[in-house]
LUMLOTI-522210 format. One record per residue (C-alpha): x, y, z; residue number from 1; residue in one letter. Coordinates in Angstrom, 2 decimals. Layout:
BEGIN
pt X X Y Y Z Z num NUM residu A
...
***
This chain:
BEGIN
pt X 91.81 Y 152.99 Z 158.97 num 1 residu X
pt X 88.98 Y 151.07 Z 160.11 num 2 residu X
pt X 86.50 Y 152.02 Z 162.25 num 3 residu X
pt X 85.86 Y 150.21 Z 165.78 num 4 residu X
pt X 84.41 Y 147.06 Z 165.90 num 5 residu X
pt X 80.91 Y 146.55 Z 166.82 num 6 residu X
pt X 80.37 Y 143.42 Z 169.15 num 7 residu X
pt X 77.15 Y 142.57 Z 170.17 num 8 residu X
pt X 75.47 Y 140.44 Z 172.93 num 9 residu X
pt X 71.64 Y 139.02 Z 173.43 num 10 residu X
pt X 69.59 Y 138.07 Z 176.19 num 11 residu X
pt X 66.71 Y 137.29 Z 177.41 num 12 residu X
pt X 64.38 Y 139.68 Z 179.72 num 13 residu X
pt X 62.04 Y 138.36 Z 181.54 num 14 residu X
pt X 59.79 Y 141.67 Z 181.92 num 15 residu X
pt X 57.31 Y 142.33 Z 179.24 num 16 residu X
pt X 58.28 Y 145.25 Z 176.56 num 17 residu X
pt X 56.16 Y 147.33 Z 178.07 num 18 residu X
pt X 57.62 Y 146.63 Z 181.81 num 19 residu X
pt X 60.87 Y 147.53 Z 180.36 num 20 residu X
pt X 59.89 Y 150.96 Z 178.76 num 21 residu X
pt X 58.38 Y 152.01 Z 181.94 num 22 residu X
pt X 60.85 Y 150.87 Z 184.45 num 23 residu X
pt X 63.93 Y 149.78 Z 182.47 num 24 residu X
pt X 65.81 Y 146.32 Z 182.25 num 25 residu X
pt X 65.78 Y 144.80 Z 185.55 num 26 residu X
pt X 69.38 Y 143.42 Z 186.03 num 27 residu X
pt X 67.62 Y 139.84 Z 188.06 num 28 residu X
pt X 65.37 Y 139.97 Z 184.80 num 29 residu X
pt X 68.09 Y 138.90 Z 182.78 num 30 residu X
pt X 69.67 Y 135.53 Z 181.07 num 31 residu X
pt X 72.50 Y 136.18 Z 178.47 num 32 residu X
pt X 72.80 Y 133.90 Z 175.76 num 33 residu X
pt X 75.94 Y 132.03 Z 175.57 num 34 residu X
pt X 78.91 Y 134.11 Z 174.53 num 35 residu X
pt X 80.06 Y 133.64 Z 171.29 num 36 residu X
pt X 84.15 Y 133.00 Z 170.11 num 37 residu X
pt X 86.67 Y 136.16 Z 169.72 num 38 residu X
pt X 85.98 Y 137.85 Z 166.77 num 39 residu X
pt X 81.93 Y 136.38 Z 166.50 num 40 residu X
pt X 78.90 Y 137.59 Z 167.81 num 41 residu X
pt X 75.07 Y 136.71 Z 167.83 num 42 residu X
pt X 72.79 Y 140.22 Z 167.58 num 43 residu X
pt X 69.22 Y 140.34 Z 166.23 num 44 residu X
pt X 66.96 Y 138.01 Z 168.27 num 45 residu X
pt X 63.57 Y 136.94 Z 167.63 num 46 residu X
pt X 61.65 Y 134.24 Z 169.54 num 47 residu X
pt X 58.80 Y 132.31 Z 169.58 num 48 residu X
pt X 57.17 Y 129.91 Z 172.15 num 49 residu X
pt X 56.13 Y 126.12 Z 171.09 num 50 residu X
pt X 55.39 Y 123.61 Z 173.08 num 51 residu X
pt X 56.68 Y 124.93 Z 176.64 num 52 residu X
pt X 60.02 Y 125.95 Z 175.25 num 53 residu X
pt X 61.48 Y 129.11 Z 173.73 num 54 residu X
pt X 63.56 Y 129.32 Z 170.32 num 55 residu X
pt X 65.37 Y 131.97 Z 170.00 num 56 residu X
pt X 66.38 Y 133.09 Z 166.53 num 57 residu X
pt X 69.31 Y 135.02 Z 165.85 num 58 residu X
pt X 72.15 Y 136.11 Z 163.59 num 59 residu X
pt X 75.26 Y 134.99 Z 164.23 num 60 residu X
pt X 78.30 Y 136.49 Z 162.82 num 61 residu X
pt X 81.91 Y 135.98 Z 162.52 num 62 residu X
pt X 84.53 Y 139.14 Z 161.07 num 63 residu X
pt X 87.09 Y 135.89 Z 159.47 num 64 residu X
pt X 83.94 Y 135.34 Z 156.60 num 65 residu X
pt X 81.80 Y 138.68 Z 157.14 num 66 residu X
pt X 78.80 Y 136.28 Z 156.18 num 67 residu X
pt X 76.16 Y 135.91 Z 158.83 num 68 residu X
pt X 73.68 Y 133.17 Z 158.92 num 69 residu X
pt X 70.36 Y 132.33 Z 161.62 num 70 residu X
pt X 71.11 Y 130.28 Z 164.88 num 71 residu X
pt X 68.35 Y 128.98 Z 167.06 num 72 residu X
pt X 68.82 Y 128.38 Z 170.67 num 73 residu X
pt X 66.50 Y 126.50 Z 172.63 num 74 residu X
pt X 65.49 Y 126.95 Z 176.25 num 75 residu X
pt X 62.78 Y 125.45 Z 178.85 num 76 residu X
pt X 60.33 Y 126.97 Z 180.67 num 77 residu X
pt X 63.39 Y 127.64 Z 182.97 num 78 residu X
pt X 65.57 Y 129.35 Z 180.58 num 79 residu X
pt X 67.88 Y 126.77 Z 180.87 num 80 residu X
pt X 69.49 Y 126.16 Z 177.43 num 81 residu X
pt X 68.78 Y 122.81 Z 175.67 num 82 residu X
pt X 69.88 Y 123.30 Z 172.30 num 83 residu X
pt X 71.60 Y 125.41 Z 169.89 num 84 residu X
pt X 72.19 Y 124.83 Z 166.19 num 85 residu X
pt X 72.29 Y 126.90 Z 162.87 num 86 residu X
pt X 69.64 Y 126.35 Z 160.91 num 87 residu X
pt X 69.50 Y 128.87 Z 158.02 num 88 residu X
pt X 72.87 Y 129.60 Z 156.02 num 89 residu X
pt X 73.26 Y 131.10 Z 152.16 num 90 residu X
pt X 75.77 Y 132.32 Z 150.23 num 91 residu X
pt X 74.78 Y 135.81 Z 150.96 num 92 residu X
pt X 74.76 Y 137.33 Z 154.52 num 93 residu X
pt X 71.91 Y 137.02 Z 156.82 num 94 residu X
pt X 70.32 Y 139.15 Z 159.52 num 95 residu X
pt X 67.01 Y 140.56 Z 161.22 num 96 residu X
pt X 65.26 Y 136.48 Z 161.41 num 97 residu X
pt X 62.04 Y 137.96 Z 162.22 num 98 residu X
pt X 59.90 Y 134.88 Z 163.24 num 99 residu X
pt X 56.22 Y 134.62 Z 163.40 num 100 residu X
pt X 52.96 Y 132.77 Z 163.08 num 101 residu X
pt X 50.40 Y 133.33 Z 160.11 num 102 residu X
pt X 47.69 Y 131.56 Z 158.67 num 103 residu X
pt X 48.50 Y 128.28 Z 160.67 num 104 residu X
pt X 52.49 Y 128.00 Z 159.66 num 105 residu X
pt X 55.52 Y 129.51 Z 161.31 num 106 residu X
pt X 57.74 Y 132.28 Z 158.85 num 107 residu X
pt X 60.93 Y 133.47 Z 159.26 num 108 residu X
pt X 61.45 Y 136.85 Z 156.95 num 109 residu X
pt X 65.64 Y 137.22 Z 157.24 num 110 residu X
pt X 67.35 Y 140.19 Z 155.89 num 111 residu X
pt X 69.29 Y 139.33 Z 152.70 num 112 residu X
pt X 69.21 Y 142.39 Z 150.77 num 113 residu X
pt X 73.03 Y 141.24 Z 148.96 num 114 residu X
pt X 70.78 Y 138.35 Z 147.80 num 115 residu X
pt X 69.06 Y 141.08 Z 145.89 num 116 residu X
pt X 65.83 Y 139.89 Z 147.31 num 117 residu X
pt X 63.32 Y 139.87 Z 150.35 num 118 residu X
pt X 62.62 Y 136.26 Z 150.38 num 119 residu X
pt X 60.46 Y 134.92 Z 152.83 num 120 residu X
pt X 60.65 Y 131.20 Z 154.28 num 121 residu X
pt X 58.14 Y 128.58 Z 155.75 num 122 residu X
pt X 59.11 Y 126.34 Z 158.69 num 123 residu X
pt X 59.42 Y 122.63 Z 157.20 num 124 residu X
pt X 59.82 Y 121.17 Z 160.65 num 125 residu X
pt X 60.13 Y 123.80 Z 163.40 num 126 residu X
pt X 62.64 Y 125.09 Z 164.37 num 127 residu X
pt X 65.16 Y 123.46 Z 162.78 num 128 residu X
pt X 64.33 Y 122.94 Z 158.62 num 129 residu X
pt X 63.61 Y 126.31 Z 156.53 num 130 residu X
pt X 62.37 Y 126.22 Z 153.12 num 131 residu X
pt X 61.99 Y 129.82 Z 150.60 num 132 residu X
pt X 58.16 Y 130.15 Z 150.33 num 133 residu X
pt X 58.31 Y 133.27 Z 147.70 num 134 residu X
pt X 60.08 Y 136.51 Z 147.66 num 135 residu X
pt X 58.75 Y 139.63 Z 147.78 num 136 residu X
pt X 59.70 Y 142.28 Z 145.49 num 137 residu X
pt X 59.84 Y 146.04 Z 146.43 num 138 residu X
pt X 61.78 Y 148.95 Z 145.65 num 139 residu X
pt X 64.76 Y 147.18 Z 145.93 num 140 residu X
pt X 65.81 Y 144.81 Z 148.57 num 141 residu X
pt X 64.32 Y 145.58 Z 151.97 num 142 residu X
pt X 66.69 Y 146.05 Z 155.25 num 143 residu X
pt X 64.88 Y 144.48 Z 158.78 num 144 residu X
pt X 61.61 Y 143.93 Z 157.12 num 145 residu X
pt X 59.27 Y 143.68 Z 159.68 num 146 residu X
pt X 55.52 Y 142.78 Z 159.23 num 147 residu X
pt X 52.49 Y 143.15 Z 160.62 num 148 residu X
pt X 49.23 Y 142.27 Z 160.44 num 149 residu X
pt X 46.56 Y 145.32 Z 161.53 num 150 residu X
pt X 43.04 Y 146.25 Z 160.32 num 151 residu X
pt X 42.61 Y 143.55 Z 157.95 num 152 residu X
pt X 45.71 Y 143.78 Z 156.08 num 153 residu X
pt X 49.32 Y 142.97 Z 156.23 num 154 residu X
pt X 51.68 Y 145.65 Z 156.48 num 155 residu X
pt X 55.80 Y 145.69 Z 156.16 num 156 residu X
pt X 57.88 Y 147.96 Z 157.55 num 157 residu X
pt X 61.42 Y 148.33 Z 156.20 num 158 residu X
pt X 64.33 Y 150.72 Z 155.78 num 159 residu X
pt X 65.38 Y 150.78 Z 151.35 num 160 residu X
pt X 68.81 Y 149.47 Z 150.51 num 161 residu X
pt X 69.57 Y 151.37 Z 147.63 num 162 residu X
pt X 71.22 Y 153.91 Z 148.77 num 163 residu X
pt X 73.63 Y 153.91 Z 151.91 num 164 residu X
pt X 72.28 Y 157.33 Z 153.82 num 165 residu X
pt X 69.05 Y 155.61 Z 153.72 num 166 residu X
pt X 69.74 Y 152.46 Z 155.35 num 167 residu X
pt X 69.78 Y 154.49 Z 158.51 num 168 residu X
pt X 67.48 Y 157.21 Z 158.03 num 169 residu X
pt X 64.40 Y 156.18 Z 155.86 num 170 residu X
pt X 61.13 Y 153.69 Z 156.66 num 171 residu X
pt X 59.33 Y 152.76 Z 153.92 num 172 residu X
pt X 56.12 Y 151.09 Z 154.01 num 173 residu X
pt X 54.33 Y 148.32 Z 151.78 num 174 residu X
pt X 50.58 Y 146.23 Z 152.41 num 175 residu X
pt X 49.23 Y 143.70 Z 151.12 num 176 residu X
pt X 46.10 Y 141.79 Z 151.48 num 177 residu X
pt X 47.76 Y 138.42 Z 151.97 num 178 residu X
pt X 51.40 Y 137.56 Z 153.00 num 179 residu X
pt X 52.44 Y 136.40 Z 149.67 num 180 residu X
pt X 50.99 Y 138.84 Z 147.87 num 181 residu X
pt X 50.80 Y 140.90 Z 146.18 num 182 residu X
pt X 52.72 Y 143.60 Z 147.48 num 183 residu X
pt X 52.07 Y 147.47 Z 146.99 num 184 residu X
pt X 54.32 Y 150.32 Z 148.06 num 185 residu X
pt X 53.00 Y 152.83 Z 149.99 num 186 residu X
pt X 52.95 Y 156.23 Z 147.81 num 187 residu X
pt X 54.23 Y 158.50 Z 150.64 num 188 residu X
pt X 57.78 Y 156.29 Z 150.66 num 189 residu X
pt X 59.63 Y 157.10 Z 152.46 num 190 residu X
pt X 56.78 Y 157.78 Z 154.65 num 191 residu X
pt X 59.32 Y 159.19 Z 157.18 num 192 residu X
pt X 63.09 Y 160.90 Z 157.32 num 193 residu X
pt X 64.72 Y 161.23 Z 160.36 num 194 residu X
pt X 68.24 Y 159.17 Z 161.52 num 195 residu X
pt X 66.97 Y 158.73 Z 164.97 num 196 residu X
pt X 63.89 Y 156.97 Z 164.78 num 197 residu X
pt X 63.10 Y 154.54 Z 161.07 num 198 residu X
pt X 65.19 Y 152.08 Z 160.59 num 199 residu X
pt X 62.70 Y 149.17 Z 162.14 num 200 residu X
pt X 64.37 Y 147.06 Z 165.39 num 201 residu X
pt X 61.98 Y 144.46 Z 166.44 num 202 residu X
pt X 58.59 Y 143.18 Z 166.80 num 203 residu X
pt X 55.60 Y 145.52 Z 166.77 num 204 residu X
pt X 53.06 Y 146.50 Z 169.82 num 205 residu X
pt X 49.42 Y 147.26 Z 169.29 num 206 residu X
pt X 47.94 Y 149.49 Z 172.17 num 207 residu X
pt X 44.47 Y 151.08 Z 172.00 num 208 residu X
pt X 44.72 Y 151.02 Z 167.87 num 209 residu X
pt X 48.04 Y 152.55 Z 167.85 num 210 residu X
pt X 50.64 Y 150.81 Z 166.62 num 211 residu X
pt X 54.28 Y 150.75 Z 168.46 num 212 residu X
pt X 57.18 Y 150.19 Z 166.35 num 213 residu X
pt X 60.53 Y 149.87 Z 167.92 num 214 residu X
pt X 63.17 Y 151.64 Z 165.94 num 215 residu X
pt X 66.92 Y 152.28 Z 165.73 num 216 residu X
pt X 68.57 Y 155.49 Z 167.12 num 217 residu X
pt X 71.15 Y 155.92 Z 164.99 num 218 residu X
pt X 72.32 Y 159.30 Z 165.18 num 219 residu X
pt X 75.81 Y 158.66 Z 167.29 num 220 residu X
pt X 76.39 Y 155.21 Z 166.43 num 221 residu X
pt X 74.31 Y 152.50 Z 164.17 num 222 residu X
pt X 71.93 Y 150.83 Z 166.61 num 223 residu X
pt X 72.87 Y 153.28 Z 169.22 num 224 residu X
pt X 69.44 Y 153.09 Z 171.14 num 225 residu X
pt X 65.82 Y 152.15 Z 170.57 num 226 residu X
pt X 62.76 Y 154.12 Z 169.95 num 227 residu X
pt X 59.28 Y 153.57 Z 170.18 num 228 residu X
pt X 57.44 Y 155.32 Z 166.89 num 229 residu X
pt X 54.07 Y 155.95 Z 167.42 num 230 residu X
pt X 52.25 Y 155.37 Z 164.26 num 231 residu X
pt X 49.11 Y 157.27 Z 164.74 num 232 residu X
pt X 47.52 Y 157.17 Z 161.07 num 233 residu X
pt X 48.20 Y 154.08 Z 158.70 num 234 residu X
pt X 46.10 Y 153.32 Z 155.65 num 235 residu X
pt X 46.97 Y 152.96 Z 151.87 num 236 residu X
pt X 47.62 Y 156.67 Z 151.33 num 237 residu X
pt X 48.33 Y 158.08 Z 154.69 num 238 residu X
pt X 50.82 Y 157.85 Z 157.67 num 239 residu X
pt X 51.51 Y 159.90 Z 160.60 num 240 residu X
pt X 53.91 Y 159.13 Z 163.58 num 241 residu X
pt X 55.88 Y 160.32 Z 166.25 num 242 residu X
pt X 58.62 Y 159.00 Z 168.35 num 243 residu X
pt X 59.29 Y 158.84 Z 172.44 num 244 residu X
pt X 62.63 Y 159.29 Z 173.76 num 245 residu X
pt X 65.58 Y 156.61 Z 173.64 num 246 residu X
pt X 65.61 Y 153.62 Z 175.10 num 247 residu X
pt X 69.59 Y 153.17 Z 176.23 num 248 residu X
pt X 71.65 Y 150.19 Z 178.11 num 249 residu X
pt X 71.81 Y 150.86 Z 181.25 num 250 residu X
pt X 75.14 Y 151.63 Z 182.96 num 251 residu X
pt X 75.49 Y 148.19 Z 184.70 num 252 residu X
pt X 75.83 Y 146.30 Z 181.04 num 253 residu X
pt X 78.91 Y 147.55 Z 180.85 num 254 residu X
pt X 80.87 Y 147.21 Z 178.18 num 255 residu X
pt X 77.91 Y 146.69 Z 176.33 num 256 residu X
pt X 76.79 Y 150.31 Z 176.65 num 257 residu X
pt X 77.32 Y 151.66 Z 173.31 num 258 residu X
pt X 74.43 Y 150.40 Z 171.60 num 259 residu X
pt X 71.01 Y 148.87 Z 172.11 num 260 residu X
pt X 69.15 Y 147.78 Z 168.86 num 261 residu X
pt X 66.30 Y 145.14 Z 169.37 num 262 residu X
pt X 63.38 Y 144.99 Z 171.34 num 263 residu X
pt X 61.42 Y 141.73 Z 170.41 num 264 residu X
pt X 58.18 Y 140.72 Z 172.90 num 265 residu X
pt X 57.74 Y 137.10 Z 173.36 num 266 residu X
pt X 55.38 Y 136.49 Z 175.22 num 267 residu X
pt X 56.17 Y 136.78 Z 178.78 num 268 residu X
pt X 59.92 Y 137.80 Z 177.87 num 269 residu X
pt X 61.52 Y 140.09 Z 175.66 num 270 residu X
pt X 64.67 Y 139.84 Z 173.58 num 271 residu X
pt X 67.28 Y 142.39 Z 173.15 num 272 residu X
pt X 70.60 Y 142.81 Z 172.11 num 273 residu X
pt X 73.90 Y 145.25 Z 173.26 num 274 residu X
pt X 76.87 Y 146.22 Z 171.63 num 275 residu X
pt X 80.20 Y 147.30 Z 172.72 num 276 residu X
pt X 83.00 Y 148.15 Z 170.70 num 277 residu X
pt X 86.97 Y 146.56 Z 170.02 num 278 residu X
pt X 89.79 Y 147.81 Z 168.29 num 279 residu X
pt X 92.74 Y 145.73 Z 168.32 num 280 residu X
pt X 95.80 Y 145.41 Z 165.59 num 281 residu X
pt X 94.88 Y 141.56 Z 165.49 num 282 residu X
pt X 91.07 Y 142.18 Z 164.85 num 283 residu X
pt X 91.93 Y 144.89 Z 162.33 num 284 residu X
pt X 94.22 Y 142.60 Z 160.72 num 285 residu X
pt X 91.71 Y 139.43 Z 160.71 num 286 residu X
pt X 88.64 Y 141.79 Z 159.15 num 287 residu X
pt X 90.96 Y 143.25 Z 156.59 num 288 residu X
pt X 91.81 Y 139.57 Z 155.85 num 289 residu X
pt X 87.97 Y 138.86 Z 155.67 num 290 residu X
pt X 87.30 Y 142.40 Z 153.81 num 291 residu X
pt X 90.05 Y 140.95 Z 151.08 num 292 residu X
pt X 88.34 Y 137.67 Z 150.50 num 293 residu X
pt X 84.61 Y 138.47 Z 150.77 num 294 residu X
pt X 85.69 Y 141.05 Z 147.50 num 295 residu X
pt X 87.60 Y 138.14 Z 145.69 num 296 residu X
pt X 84.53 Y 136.14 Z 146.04 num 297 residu X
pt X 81.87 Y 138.61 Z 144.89 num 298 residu X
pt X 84.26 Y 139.89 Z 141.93 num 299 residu X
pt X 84.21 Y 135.55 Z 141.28 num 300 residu X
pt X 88.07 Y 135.42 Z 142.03 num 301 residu X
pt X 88.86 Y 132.13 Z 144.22 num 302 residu X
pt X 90.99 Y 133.38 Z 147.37 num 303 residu X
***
C-alpha cells in the first residue's frame, strides 16, 4: 500500500529569517506562489535578487513522471508575479536549486544524486539559460548540497546518498579552497548522526562567527520541521554543533501543517515551503502508473 502523498506549497515571507525564528511567520507577511495542477507541486525554493526583481528557484514536480525539474518565477519589487518558466530539466530528477553568487557569476548547485553526480551549473544568461560548469565528486552523490563560503574557504554541507537511513539522518561535510575544486571530505564524516537535525534545508546564516544551518526534522515525517544547527567549531579536522528547537507551520496554514522543510533568506524576504498530505484511490492509481513507467525506463524498457 502506498504511503500518503506529500504535497507541498511555497511562499514568500516578507520577514527576515531571523524575524521569523523569533516571532514566527506573520500570516500579512505572506505571498504564496501560484498553486500548481492536481497531482504537481513546487517545494524547495531558493531566490536571488537582480535588478529590482526576485527569481525564485524551485522544484517542481508532478507524481504522472516522478521526474522533477527547476522553475523560476519572477516577481517585482511588489511581489507581483511577472514571469514563470522552467528553465533546468534532465533526464534524471531534480531538486534543492540552491542559487547563489561567487566570484562574479551566478550558480545554481541542484540535487541530482540519480544522475550519479553533484554537478554544479553557471548562469549563461540569468535566470533563464543554465550551463554544467563541473561536477563535484564526493563520497557518492550528495543530497541538498548546500555551500558556503566562511573563513577563507568554501565549505558544503550535504546529507550521503548511499544508503537510505542516511538520507535522513547523516551531514557530511567537504571544503575546498575554490568552488571547483578540488574537493576534500571532511575526516569526521558523518560529522553528525541524529534524524532530527542533518539533513541540510536552506541557505546558511552567519551570526557573531557562528554559523546557522537550517536543517530538516525528520523524525515523524520527512521534512517535518526545521532546525537551526549551531555549528560552533568548523575547520579541516574538527566540528561541533548543536541544534535549537523546531521550527513548525503554524496552525493557520492549514492543511499545510504537516511539514515545513526550507528556510532560504533573500534578502529582505525569506522562502519557505509546507506540505500537507493526500490519499486518494485516483492519486494512488496515477503514482503507481508513474512508479511502473519510471522502472521501465531506468531498466531501458520503452513503456
Amino acid at each position: 500500500m502506498l504511503r500518503p502523498m506529500d504535497v507541498w506549497r511555497c511562499a514568500i515571507v516578507r520577514q527576515s529569517a531571523k524575524a521569523i525564528l523569533d516571532d514566527g511567520v506573520d500570516p500579512a507577511a505572506v505571498v504564496w506562489l501560484p498553486d500548481m495542477p492536481p497531482l504537481a507541486f513546487r517545494a524547495d525554493p531558493f531566490g536571488l535578487w537582480r535588478d529590482g526583481r526576485l527569481h525564485v528557484f524551485a522544484e517542481a514536480f508532478d507524481y504522472r513522471t516522478r521526474i522533477g525539474h527547476i522553475d523560476v518565477l519572477t516577481y517585482d519589487e511588489r511581489l507581483t508575479l511577472l514571469d514563470c518558466r522552467t528553465v533546468l530539466k534532465t533526464p534524471w530528477h531534480l531538486s534543492y536549486p540552491f542559487v547563489f553568487e561567487a566570484d562574479g557569476e551566478t550558480w545554481m548547485l541542484p540535487e541530482a544524486y540519480k544522475s550519479g553526480t553533484l554537478t554544479l551549473y553557471r548562469a549563461r544568461d540569468f535566470p533563464n539559460v543554465w550551463e554544467p560548469a563541473c561536477d563535484i565528486p564526493l563520497d557518492g552523490a550528495a543530497i541538498d548540497a548546500t555551500p558556503l563560503y566562511h573563513a577563507g574557504k568554501w565549505w558544503l554541507f550535504y546529507a550521503p546518498s548511499a544508503e537510505k537511513a542516511a538520507r535522513r539522518s547523516h551531514l557530511h561535510v567537504a571544503w575546498a579552497d575554490r568552488l571547483a575544486g578540488p574537493w576534500r571530505l571532511h575526516p569526521l564524516n558523518p560529522v553528525r548522526v541524529d534524524l532530527a537535525s542533518t539533513r541540510p534545508g536552506g541557505v546558511p546564516i552567519v551570526r557573531d562567527g557562528v554559523i546557522l544551518l537550517p536543517v530538516q526534522d525528520c523524525r515523524e515525517t520527512y521534512g517535518g520541521a526545521i532546525r537551526l544547527l549551531s555549528i560552533t567549531e568548523l575547520s579541516e579536522t574538527r566540528f561541533a554543533a548543536s541544534d535549537a528547537p523546531a521550527l513548525r507551520a503554524p496552525g493557520w496554514m492549514a492543511p499545510f501543517t504537516q511539514g515545513f522543510h526550507t528556510l532560504a533568506a533573500a534578502g529582505p524576504v525569506t522562502l519557505i515551503d509546507v506540505k500537507r498530505t493526500a490519499n486518494s484511490p485516483y492519486a494512488n492509481a496515477v503514482r503507481l502508473r508513474g512508479i511502473v513507467r519510471r522502472t521501465l525506463r531506468e531498466t531501458g524498457v520503452r513503456p
